[in-house]
Backbone as JSON, one array per atom type, in Angstrom:
{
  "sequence": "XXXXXXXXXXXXXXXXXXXXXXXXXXXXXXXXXXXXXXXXXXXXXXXXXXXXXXXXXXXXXXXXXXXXXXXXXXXXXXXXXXXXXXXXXXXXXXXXXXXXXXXXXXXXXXXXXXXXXXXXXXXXXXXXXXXXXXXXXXXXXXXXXXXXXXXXXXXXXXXXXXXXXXXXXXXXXXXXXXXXXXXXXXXX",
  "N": [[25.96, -23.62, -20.25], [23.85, -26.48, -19.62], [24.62, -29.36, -18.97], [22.77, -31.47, -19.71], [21.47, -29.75, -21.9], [23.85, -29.55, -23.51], [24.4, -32.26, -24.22], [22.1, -32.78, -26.05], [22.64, -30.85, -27.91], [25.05, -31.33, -28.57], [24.29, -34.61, -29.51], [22.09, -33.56, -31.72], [23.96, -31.99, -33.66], [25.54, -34.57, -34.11], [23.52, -36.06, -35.31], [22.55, -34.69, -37.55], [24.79, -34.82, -39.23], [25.33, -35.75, -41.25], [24.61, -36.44, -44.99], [22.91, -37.77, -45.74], [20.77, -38.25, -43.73], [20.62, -34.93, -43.36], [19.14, -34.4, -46.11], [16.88, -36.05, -45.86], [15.26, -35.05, -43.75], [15.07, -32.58, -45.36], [13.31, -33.24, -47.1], [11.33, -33.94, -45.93], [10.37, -31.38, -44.53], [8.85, -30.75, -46.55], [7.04, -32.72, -47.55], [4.95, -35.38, -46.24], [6.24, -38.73, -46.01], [6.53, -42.06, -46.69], [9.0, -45.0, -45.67], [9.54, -46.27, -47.82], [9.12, -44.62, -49.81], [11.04, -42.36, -49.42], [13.75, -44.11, -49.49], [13.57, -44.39, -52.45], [13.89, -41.71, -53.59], [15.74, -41.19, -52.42], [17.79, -43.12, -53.32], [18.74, -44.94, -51.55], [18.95, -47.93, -49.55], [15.86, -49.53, -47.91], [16.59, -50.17, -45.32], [18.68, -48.41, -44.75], [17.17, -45.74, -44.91], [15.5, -45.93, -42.72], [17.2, -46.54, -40.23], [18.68, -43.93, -40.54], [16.04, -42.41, -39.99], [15.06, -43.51, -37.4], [17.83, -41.95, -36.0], [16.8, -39.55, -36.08], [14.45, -39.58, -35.52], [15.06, -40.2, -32.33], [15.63, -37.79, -31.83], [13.32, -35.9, -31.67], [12.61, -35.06, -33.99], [11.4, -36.15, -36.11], [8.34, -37.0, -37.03], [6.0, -39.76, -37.43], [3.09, -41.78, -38.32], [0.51, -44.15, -38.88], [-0.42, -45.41, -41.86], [-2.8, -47.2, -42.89], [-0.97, -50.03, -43.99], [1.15, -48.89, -43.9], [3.42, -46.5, -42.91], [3.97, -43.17, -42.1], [5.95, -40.57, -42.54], [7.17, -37.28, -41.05], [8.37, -33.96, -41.13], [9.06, -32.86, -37.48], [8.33, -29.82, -37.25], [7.36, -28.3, -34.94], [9.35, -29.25, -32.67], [11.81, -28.64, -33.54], [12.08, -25.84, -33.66], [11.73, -25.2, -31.1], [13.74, -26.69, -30.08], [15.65, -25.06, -31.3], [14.99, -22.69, -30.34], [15.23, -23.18, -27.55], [18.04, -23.56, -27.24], [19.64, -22.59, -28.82], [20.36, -20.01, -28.77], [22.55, -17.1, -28.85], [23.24, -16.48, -26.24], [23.56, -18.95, -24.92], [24.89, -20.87, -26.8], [27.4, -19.3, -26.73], [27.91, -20.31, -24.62], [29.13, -22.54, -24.35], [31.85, -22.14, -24.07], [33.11, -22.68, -21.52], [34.54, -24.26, -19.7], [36.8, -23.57, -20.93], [39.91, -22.27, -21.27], [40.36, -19.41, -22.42], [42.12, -17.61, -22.46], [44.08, -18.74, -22.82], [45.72, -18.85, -25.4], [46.84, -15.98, -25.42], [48.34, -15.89, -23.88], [50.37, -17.6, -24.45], [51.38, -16.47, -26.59], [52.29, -13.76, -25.02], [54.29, -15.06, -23.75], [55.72, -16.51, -25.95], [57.01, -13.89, -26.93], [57.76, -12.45, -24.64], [60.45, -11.8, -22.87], [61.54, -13.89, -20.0], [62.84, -13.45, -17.9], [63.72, -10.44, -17.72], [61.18, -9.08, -18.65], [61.34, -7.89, -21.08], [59.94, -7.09, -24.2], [61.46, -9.49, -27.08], [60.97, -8.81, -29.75], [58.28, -6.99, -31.51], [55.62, -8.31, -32.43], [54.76, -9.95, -36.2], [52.25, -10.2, -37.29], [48.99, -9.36, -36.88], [46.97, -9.74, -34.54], [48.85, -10.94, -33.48], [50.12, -8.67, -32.35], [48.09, -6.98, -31.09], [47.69, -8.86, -28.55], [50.47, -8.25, -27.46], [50.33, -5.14, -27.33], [48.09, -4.87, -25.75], [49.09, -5.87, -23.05], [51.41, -4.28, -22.87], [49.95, -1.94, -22.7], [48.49, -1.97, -20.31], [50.55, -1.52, -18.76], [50.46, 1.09, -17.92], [48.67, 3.7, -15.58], [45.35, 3.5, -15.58], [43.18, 7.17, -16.28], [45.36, 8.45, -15.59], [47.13, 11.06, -16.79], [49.8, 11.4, -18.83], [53.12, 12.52, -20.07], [54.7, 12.94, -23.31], [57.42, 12.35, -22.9], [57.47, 10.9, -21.06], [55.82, 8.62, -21.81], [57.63, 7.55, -23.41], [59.9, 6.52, -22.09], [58.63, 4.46, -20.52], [58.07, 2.84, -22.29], [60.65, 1.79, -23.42], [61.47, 0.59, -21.81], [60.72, -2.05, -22.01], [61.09, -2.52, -25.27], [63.44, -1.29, -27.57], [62.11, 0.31, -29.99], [60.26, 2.74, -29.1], [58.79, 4.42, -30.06], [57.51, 3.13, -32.74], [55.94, 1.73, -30.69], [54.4, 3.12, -29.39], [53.03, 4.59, -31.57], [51.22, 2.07, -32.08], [49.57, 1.41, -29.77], [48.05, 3.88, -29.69], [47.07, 3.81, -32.36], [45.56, 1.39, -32.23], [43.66, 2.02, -30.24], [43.72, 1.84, -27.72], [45.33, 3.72, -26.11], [44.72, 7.42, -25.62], [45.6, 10.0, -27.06], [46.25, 13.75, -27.09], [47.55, 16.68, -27.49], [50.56, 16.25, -26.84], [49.93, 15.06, -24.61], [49.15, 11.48, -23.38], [46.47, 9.12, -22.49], [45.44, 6.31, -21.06], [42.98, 4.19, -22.08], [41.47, 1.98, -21.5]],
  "CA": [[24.96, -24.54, -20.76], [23.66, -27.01, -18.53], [25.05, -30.49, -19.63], [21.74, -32.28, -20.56], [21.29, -29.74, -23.1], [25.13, -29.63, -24.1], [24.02, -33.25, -24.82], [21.28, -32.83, -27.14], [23.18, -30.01, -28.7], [25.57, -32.45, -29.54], [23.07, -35.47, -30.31], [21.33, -32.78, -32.85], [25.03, -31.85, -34.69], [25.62, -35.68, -35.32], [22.4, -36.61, -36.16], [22.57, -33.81, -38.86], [25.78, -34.08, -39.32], [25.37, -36.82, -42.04], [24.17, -36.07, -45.92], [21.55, -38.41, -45.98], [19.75, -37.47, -43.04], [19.77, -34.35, -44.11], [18.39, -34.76, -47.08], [15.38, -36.63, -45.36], [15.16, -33.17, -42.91], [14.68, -31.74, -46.31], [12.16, -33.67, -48.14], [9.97, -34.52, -44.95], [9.94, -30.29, -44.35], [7.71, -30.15, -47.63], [5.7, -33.49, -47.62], [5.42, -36.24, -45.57], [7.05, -39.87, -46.82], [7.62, -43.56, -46.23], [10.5, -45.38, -45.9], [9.82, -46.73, -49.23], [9.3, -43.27, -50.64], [12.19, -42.1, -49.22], [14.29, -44.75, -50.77], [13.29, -43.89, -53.56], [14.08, -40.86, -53.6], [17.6, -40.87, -52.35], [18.56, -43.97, -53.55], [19.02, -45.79, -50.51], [17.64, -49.49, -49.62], [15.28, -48.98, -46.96], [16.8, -50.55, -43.79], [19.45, -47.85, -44.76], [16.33, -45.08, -44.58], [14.61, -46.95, -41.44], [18.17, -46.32, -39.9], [18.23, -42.7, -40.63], [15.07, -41.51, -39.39], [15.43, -44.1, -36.46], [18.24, -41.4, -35.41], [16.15, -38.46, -35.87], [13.16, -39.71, -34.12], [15.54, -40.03, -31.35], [16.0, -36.22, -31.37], [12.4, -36.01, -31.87], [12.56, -34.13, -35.19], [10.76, -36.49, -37.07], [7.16, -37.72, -36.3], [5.53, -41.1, -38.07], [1.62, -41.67, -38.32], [0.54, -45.1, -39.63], [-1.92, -44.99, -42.51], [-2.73, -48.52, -43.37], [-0.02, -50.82, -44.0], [2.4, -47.94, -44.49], [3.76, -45.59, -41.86], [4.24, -42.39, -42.84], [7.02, -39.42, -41.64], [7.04, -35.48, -41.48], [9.39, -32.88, -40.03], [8.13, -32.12, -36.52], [8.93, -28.18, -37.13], [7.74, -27.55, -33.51], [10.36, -29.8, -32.09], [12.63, -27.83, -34.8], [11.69, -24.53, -33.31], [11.53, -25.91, -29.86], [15.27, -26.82, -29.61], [16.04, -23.57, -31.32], [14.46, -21.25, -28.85], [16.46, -23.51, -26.19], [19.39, -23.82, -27.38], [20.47, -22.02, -30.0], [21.1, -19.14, -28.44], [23.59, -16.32, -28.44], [24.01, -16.76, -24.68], [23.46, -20.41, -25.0], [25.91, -20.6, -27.36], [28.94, -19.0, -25.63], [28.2, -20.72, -22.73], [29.71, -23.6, -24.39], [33.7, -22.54, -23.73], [32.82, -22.57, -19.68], [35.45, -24.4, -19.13], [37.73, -23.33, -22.23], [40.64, -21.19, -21.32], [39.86, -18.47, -23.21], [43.05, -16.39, -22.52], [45.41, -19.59, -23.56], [46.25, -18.17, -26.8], [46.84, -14.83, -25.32], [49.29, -15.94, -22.75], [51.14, -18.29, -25.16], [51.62, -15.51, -27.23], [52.95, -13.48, -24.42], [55.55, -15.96, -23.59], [56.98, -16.16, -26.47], [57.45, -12.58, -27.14], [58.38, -11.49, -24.09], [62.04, -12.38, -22.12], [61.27, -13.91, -18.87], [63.87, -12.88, -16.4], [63.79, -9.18, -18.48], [60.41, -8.81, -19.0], [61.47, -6.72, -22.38], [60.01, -7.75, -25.58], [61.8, -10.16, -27.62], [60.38, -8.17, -31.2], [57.14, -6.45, -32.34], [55.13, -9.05, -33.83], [54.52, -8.82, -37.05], [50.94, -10.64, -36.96], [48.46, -7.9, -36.19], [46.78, -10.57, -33.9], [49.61, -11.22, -31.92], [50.7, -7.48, -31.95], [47.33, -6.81, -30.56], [48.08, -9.01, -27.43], [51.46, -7.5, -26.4], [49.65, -4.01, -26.9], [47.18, -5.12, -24.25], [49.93, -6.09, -22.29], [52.1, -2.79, -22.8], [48.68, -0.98, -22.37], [48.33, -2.39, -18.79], [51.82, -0.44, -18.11], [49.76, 2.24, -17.61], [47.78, 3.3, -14.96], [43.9, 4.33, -16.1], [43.11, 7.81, -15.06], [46.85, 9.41, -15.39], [48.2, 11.6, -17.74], [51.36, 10.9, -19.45], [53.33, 13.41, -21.35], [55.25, 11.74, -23.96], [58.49, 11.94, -22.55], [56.91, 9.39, -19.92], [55.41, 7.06, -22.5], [58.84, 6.94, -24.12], [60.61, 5.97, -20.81], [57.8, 3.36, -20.03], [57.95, 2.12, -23.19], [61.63, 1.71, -23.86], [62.05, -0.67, -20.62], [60.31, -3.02, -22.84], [61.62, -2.44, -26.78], [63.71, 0.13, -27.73], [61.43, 0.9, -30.94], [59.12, 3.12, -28.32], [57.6, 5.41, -31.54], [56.12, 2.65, -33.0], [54.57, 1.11, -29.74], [53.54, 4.76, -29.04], [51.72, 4.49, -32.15], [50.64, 1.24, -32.13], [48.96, 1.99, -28.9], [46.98, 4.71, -30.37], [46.29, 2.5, -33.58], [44.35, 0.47, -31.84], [42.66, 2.77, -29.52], [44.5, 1.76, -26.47], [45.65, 4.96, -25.7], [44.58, 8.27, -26.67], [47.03, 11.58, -27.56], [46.47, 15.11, -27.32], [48.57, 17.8, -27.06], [51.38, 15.27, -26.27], [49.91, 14.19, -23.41], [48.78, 10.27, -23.25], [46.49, 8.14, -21.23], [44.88, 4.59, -21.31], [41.65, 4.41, -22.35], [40.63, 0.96, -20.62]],
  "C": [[24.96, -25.78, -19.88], [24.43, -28.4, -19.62], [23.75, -31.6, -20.05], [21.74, -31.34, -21.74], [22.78, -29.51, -23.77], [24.7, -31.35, -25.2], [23.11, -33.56, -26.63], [21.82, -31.72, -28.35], [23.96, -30.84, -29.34], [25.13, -33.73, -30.54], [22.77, -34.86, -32.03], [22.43, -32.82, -34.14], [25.42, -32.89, -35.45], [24.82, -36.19, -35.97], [22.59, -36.05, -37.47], [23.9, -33.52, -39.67], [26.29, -35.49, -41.21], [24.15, -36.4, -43.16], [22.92, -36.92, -46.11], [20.44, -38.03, -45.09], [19.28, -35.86, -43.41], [18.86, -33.84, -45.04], [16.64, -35.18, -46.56], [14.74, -35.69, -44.55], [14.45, -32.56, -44.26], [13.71, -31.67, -47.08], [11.06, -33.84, -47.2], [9.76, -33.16, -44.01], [8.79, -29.94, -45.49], [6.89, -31.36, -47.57], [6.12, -34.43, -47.0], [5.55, -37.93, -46.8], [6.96, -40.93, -46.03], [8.37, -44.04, -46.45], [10.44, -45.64, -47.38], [9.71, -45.42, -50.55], [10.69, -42.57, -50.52], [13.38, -42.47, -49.63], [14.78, -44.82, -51.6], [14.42, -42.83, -54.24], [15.36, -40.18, -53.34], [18.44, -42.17, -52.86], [19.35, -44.78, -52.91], [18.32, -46.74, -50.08], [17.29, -49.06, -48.1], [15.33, -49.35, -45.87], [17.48, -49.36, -43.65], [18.84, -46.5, -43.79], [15.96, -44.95, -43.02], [15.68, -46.17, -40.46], [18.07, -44.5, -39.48], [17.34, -41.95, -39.35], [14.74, -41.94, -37.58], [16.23, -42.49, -34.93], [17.75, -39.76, -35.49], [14.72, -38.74, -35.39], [13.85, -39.49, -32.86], [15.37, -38.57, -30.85], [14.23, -35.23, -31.62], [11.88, -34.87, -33.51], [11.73, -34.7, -35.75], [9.23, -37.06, -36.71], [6.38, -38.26, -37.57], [3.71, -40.86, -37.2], [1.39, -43.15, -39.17], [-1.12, -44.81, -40.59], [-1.71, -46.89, -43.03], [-1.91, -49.8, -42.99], [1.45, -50.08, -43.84], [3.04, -47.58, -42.47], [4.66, -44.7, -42.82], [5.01, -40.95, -41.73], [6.89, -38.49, -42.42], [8.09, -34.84, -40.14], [8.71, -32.37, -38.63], [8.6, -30.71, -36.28], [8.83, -27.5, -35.36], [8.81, -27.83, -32.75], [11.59, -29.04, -32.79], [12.93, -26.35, -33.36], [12.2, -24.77, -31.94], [13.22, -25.74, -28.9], [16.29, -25.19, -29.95], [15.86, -22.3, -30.77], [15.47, -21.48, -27.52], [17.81, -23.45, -26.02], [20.27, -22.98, -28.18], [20.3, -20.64, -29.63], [21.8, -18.42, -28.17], [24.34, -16.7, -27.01], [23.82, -18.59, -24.52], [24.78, -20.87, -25.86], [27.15, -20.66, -27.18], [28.95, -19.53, -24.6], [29.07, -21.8, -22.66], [31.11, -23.8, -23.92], [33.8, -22.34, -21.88], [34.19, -22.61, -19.52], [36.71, -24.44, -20.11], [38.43, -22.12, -21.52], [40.84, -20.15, -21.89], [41.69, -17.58, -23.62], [44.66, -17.56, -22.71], [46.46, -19.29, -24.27], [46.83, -16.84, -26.31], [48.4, -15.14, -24.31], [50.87, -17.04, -23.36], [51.98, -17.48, -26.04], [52.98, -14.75, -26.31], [54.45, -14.07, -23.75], [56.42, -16.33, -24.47], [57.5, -15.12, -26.83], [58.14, -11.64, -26.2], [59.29, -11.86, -22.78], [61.02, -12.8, -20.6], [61.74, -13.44, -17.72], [64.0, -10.86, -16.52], [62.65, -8.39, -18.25], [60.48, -7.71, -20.31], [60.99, -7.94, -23.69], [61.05, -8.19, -26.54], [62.01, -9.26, -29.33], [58.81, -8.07, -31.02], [56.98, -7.6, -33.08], [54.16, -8.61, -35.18], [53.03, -9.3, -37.39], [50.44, -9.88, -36.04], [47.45, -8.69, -34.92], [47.42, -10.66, -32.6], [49.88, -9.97, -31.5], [49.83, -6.79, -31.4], [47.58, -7.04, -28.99], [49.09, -8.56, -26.73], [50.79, -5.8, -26.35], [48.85, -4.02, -25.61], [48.15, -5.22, -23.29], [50.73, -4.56, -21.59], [50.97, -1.72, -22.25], [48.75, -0.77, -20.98], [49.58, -1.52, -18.18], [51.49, 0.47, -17.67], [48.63, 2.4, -16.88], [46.24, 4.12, -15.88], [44.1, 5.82, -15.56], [44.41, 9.0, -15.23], [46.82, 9.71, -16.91], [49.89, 11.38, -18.11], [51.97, 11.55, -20.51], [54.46, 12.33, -22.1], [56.31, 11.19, -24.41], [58.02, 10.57, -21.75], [56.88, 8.54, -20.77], [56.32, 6.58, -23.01], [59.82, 6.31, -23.18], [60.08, 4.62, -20.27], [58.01, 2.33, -20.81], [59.16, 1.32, -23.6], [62.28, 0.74, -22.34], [61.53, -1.43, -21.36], [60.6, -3.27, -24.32], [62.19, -1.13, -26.71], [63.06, 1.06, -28.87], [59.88, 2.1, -30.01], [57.78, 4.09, -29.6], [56.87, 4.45, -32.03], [54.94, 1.82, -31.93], [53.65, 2.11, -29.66], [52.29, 4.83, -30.07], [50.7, 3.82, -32.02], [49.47, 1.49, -30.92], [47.71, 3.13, -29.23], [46.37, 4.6, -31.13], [45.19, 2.07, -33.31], [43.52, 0.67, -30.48], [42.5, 2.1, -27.84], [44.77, 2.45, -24.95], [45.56, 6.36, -26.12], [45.8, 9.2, -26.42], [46.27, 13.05, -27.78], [46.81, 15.98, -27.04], [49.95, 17.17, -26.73], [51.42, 14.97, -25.19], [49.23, 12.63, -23.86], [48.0, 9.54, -22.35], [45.68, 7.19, -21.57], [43.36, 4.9, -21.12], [40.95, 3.23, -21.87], [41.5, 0.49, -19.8]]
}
């Protein structure tokens, strides 16, 4: 996401990120209002209002029309729409952890579970989460491609825990590694 609209993405969240404004989002989607209607209506003195819509004009959500003496506000739904076509997108979206380490957690994990000078697991965690990531890990032991009868996988496996039956499973659990005939091989 480019950083102007990271901006307004953010802008948008605090603007809205406050019960009164929304509220005024809410009432000036069905009819339009003046400050002194508004007010009213939420029970706020109307510099309070003024304030408000102040920071949603900014984001151009709201659009004013003067009738008289008044001036009068309504939801600008296209501007609504507008930002939501741009922004609020799936791939818009995710684009946000760019520069988010993604594999942090994954590698934090790995470190504490598994000896450094050894490389042998520490213990099977018992958080299916974390016991996910050393699977991936153990997975990688293996090349793609090869067969592995399941003397092998127990030899591979047992440099790293001596519990190799349940990695063996685990591995297959979670569709890792498939099994048939007691042969074995890595499925990504």
């Amino acid at each position: 996401m480019q950083p102007e609209q990271f901006n307004i993405l953010l802008r948008f969240f605090k603007a809205l990120a406050d019960d009164s404004r929304l509220k005024i989002v809410g009432i000036l989607a069905n009819q339009e209002c003046s400050v002194e209607e508004l007010a009213v209506l939420l029970q706020l003195k109307e510099p309070t209002v003024s304030h408000h819509l102040a920071k949603l004009k900014e984001l151009n959500l709201v659009t004013m029309r003067p009738e008289g003496n008044s001036r009068l506000y309504q939801l600008d739904s296209e501007a609504l729409q507008s930002i939501s076509k741009e922004i609020f997108t799936p791939e818009k979206i995710a684009s946000l952890i760019e520069d988010v380490d993604t594999e942090a957690w994954e590698s934090k994990v790995l470190k504490n579970y598994i000896e450094d000078d050894t490389q042998r697991l520490k213990e099977i965690p018992a958080s299916r989460k974390k016991r996910l990531v050393i699977l991936k890990w153990l997975a990688n032991q293996f090349e793609v491609g090869i067969n592995y009868p399941e003397r092998l996988v127990n030899d591979i496996l047992k440099r790293y825990h001596p519990d190799c039956a349940t990695l063996r499973r685990e591995l297959i659990g979670y569709q890792l590694m498939q099994r048939e005939n007691g042969v074995y091989w890595r499925t990504t």
